[in-house]
C-alpha positions in Angstrom: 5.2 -65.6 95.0 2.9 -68.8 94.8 -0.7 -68.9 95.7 -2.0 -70.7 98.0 -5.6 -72.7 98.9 -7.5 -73.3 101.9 -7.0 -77.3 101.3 -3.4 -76.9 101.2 -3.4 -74.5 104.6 -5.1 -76.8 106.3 -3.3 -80.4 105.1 -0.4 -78.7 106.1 -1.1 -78.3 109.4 -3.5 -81.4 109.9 -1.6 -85.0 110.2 -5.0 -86.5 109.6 -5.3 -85.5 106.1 -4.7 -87.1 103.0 -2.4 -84.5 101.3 -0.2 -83.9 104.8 3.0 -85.2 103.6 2.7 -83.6 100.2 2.2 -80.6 102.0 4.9 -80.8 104.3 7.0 -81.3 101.1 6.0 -77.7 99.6 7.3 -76.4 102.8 10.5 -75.2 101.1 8.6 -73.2 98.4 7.7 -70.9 101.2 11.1 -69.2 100.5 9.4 -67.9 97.5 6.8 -66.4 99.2 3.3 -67.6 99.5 0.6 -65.3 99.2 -3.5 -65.6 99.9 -6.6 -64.0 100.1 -9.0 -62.8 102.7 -11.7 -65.1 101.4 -9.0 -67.9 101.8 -8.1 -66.9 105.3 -12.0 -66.8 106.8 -12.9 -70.0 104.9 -9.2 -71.4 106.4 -10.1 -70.2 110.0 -13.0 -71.6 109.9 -12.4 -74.9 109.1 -9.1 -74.7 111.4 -11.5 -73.7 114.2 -14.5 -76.4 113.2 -11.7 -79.2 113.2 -8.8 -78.3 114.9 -9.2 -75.8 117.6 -9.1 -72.1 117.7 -5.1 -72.0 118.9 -4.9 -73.4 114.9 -7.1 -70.3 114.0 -5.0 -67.9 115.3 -1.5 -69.5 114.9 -2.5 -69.1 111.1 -3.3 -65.3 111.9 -0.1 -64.4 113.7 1.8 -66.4 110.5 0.0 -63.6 108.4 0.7 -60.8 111.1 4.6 -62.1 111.3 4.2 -61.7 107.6 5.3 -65.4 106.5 1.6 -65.7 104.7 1.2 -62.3 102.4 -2.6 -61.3 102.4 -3.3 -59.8 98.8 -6.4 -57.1 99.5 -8.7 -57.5 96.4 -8.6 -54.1 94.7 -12.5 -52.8 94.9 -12.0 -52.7 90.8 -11.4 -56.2 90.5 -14.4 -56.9 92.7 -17.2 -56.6 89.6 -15.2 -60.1 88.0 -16.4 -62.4 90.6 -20.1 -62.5 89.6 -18.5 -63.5 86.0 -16.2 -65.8 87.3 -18.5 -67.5 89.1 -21.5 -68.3 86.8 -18.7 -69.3 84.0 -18.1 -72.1 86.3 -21.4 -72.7 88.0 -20.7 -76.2 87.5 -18.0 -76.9 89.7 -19.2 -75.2 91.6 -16.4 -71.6 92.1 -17.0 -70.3 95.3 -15.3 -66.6 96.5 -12.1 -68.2 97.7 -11.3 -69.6 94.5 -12.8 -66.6 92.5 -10.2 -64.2 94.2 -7.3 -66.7 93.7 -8.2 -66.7 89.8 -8.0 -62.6 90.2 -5.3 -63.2 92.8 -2.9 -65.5 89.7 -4.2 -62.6 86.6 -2.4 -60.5 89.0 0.4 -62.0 89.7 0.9 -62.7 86.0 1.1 -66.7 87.0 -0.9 -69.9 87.5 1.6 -71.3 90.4 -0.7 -72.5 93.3 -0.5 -75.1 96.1 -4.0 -76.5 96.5 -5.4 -80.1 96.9 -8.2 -78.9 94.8 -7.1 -80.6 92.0 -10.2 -80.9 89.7 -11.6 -77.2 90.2 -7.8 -75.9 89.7 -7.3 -78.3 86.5 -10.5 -76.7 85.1 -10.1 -72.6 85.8 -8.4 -70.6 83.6 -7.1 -66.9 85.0 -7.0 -64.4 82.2 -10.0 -66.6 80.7 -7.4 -69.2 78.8 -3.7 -69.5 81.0 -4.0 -73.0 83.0 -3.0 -73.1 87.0 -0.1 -74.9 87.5 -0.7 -76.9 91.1 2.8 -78.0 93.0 0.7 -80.1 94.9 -0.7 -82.3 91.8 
């Protein structure tokens, strides 16, 4: 399974953006399995809805519906690291969607993600020292 951003989501779908082709590349990864996060998805739908339409919205819900995007629920035990998570990097800032993919790789016992965040990615660490390993970077 490999994790996957908002900012990958959407250049994926949106000609317009910068990272579209290398997204369109990663396409083939998807036979691994690609897996988010609920924060990922509402931050995703809303920016598909803000830029591209609602039809983008929802095509992105039935992928997860169809099962083609895995939706990993954050376990209500795992939910007191966030706080932590996100004052250690305060200065980037971390919002949710990235705290829950930081808990998302620690549980997946990996650092594979597709994201064009490339900076915040570079800098977070899941298990508080194993690197990310971007496919998009």
């Amino acid at each position: 399974m490999i994790a996957v951003d908002t900012g990958f989501l959407f250049a994926l779908v949106d000609r317009r953006d910068r990272w579209h082709a290398r997204a369109l590349a990663q396409r083939s990864t998807a036979a691994e399995g690609w897996v988010t996060t609920w924060p990922v998805l509402a931050e995703a739908c809303h920016l598909f809805q803000r830029h591209l339409g609602s039809e983008f919205a929802a095509a992105l819900m039935e992928d997860v519906a169809d099962g083609g995007l895995r939706v990993w629920p954050l376990p209500p035990e795992r939910l007191a690291a966030i706080p932590g998570l996100m004052r250690q990097y305060a200065a980037l800032p971390m919002d949710l969607a990235d705290a829950s993919l930081v808990l998302l790789a620690e549980h997946l016992g990996h650092g594979r993600i597709l994201s064009t965040d490339c900076r915040d990615f570079g800098a977070y660490r899941w298990k508080q020292r194993e690197p990310f390993h971007n496919l998009l970077s």
